[in-house]
VOPAGU-2260 file (C-alpha; in pm, 1 decimal, decimal comma):
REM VOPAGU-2260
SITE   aa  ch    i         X         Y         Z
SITE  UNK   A    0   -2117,8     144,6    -534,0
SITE  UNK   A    1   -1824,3     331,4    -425,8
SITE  UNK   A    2   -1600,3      49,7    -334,9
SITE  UNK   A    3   -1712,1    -141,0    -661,1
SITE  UNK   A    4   -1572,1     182,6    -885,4
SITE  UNK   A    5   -1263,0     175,4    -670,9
SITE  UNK   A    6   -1197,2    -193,4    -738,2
SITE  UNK   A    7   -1295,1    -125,7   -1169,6
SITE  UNK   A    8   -1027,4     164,7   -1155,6
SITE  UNK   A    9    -729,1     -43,9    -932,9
SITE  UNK   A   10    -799,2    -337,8   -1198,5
SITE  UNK   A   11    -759,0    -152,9   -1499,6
SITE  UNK   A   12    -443,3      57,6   -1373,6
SITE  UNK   A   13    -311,8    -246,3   -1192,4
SITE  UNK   A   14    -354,5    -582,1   -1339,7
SITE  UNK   A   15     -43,5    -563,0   -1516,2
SITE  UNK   A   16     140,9    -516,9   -1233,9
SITE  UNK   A   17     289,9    -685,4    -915,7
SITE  UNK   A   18     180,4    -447,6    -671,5
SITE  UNK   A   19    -239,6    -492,3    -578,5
SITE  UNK   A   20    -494,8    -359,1    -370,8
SITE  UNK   A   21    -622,5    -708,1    -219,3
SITE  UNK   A   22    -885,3    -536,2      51,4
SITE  UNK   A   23    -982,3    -206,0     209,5
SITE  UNK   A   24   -1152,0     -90,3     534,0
SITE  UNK   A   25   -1334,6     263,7     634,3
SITE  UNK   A   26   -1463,0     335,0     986,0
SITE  UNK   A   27   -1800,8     337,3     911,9
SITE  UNK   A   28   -1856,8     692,8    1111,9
SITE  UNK   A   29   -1619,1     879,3     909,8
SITE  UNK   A   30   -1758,1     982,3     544,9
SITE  UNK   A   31   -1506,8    1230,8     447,1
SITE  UNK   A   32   -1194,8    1347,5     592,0
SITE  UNK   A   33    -915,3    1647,9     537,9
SITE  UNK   A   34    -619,6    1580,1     664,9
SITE  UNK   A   35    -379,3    1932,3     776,9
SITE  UNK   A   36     -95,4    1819,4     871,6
SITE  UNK   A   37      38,3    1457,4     823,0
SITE  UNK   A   38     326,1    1208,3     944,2
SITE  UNK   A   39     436,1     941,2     664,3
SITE  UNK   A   40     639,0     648,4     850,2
SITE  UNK   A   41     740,1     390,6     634,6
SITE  UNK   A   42     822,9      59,8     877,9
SITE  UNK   A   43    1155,5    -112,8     716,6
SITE  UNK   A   44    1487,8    -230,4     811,3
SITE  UNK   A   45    1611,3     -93,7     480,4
SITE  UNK   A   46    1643,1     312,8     585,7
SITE  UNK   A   47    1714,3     386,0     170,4
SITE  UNK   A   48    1355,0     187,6      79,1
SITE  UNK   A   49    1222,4     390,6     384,9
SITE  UNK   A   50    1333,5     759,0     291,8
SITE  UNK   A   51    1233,9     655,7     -85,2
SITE  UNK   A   52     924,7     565,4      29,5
SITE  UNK   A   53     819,3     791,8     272,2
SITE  UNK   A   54     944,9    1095,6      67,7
SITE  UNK   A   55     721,0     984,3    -237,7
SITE  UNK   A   56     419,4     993,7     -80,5
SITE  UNK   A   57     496,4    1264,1     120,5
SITE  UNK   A   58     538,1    1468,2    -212,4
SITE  UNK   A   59     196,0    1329,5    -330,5
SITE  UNK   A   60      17,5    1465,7      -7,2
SITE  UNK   A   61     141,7    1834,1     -78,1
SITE  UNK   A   62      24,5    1748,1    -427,3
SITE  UNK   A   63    -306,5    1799,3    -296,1
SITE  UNK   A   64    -292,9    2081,4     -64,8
SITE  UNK   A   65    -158,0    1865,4     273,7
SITE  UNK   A   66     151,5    1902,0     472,3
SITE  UNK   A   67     310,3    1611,1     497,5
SITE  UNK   A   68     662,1    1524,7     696,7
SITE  UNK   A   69     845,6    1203,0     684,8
SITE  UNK   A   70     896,0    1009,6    1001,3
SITE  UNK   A   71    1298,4    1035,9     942,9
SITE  UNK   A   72    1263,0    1363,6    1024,9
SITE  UNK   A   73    1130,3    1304,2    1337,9
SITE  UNK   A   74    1249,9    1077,9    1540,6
SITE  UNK   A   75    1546,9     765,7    1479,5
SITE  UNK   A   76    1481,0     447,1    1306,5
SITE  UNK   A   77    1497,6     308,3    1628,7
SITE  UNK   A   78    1292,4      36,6    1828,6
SITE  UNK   A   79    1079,0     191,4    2099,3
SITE  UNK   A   80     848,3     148,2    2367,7
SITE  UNK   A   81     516,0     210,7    2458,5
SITE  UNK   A   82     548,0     479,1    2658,7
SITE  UNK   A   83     793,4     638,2    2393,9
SITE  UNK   A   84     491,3     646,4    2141,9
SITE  UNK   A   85     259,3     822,2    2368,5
SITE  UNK   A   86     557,9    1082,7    2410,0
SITE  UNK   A   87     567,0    1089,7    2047,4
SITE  UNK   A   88     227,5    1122,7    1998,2
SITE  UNK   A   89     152,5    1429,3    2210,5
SITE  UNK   A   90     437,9    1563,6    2069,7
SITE  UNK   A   91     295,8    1544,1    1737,1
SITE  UNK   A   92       4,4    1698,1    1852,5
SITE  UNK   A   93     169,1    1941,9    2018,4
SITE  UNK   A   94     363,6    2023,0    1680,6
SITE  UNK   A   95      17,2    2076,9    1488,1
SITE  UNK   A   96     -16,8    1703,5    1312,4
SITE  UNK   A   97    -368,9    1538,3    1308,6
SITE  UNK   A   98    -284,6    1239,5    1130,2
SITE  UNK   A   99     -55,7     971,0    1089,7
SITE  UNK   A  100      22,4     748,9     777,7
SITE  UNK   A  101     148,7     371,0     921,4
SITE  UNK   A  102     305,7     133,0     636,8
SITE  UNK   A  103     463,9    -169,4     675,5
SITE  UNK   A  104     508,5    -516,8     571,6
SITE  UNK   A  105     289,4    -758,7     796,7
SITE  UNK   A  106     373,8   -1110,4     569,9
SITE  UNK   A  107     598,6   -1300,5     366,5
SITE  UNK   A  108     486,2   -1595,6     110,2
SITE  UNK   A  109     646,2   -1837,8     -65,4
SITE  UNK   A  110     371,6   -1986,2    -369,4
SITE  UNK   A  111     405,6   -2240,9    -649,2
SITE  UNK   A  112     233,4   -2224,1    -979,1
SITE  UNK   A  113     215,2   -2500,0   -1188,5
SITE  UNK   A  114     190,8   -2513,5   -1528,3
SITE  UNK   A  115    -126,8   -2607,8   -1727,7
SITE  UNK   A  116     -76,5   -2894,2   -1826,4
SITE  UNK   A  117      -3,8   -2975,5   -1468,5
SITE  UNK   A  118    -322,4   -2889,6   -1346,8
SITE  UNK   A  119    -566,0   -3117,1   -1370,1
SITE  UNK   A  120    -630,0   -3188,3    -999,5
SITE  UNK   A  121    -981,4   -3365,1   -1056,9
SITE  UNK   A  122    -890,6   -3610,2   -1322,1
SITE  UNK   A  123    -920,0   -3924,1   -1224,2
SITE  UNK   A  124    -688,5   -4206,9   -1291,2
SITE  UNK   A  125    -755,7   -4574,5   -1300,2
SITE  UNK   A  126    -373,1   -4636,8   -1245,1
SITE  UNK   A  127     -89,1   -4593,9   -1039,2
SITE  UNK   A  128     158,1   -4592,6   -1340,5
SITE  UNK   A  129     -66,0   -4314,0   -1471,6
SITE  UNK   A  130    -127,4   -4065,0   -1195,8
SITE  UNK   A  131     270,5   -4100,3   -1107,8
SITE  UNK   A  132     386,6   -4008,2   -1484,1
SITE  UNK   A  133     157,1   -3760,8   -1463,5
SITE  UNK   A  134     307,7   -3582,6   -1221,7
SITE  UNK   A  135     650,2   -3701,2   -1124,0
SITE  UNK   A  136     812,8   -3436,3   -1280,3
SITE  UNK   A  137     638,2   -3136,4   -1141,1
SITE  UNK   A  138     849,0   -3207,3    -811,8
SITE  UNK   A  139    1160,1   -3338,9   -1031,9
SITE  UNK   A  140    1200,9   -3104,9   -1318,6
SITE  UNK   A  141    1164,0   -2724,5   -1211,4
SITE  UNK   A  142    1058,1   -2608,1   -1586,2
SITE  UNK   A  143     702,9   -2744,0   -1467,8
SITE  UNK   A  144     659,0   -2484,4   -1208,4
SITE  UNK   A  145     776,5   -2155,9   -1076,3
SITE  UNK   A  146     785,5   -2039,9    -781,9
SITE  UNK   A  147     743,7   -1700,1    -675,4
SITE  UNK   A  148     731,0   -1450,5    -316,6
SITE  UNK   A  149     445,7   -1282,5    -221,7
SITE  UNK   A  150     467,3    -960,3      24,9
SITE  UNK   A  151     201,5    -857,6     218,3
SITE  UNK   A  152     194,0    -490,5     344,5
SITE  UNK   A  153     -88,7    -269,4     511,8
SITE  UNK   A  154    -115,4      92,0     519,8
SITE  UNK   A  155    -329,3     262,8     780,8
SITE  UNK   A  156    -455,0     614,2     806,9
SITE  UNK   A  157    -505,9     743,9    1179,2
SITE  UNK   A  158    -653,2    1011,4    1336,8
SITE  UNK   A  159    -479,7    1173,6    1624,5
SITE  UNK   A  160    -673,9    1507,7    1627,4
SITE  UNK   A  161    -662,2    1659,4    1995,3
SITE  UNK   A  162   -1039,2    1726,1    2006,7
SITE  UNK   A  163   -1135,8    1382,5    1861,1
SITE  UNK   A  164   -1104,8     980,6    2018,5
SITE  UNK   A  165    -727,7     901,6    1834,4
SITE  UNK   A  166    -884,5     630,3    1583,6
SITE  UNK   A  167    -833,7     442,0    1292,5
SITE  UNK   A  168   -1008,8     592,0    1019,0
SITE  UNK   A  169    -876,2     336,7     695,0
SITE  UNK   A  170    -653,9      25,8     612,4
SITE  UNK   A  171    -590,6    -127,8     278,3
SITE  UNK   A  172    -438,2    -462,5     229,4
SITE  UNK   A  173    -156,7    -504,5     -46,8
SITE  UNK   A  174       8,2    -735,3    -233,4
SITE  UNK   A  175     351,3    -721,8    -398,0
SITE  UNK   A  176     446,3   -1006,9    -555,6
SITE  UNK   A  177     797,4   -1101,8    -675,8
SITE  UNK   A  178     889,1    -748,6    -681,7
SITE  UNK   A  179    1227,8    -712,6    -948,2
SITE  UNK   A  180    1257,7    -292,6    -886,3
SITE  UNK   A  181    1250,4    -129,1    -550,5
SITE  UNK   A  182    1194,8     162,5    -694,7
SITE  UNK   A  183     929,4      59,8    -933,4
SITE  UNK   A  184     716,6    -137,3    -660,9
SITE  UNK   A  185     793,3     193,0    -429,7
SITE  UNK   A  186     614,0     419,4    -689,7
SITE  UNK   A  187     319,3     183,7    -803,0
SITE  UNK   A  188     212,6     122,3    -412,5
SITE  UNK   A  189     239,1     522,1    -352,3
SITE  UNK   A  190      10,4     568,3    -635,2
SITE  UNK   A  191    -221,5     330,3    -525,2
SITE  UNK   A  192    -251,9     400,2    -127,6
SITE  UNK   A  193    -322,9     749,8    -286,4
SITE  UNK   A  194    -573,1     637,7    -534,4
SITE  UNK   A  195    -761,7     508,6    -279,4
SITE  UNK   A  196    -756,9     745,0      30,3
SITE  UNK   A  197    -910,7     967,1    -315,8
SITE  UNK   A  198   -1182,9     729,5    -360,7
SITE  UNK   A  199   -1264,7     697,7     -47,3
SITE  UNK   A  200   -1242,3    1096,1       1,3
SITE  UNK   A  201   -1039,6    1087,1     268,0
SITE  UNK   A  202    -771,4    1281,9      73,6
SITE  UNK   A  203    -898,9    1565,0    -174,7
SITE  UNK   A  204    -768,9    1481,7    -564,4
SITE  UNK   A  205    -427,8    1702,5    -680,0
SITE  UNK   A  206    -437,3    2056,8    -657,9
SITE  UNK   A  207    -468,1    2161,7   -1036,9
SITE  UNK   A  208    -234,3    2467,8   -1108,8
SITE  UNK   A  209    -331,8    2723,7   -1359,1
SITE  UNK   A  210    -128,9    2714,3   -1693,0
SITE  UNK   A  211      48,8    3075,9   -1735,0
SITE  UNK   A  212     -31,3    3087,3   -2113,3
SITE  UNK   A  213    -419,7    2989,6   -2008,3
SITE  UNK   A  214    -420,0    3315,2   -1763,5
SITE  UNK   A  215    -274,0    3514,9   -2038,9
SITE  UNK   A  216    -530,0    3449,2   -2334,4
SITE  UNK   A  217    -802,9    3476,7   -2066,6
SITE  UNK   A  218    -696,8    3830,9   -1973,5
């Protein structure tokens, strides 16, 4: 029932828009979680779309009461090896974090649409002549098509607590498709990454602050 109100809300906020929620996963054993203290990392080539990114929704994690650090302030955008993520690990443990927020993009798409009139696949024709103007110029005229890039990204929440097995604890599957503002698409997948670590209470909802006037007619 949960999952099926989570997919309601990311249709109505998201179907007009080229960033979606295509599938989720939560480790069954885990029903709620509160993260303390958490690491955003952001995996890109482009540092500016990384610091934009992981600076976002770093600021929407102290929204709701977490502390959250960017990976740039870490350690370098720099390639490194397993044994330099096991150093980095304990150090984050060391350093108070219990959780670590992985993004990246894990696919690249090119698709072709075609247009309706262009899409009757199970007509049948009786002739050649028929079936071949039918369809000639949806590979000869490119006003019968359009073609379009499809990014797939995954972000995955992990649990590095020192008391606890270092698991995954949830993954969501995203699409961004033919994305026209960095910035934009940068925003609209924050908003839903948090959306759903809400839903599936692994995050608590934003902190509401009291309104100064409020406090003052209630006194």
């Amino acid at each position: 029932m949960k999952r099926f109100i989570l997919v309601i809300i990311v249709i109505v906020l998201f179907s007009c828009n080229s960033t979606q929620l295509i599938e989720t996963w939560k480790n069954p054993e885990v029903t709620t979680y509160e993260p303390s203290k958490v690491l955003v990392v952001g995996l890109t080539s482009n540092l500016e779309a990384r610091r934009n990114f992981e600076n976002q929704l770093k600021s929407e994690l102290q929204l709701r009461g977490i502390e959250a650090i960017s990976s740039l302030e870490i350690f370098k955008p720099e390639k490194m090896t397993e044994n330099d993520l096991k150093t980095l690990e304990n150090n984050l443990i060391d350093s108070g974090f219990d959780t670590i927020l992985f993004s990246k993009i894990i696919g690249v798409e090119d698709k072709i649409v075609y247009k309706k009139n262009y899409d009757g696949y199970d007509e049948t024709y009786s002739k050649f002549r028929e079936d071949y103007l039918k369809y000639q110029d949806v590979y000869y005229n490119p006003d019968y098509y359009n073609e379009y890039t499809v990014y797939h990204a995954e972000t995955a929440l992990y649990c590095i607590c020192p008391t606890k097995d270092r698991s995954l604890l949830w993954k969501g599957y995203i699409d961004i498709v033919e994305p026209e503002s960095a910035e934009r698409t940068i925003t609209n997948y924050v908003n839903l990454v948090i959306l759903a670590l809400e839903q599936e209470q692994l995050i608590n909802p934003e902190l509401l602050i009291n309104d100064p006037i409020d406090d003052e007619l209630i006194n």
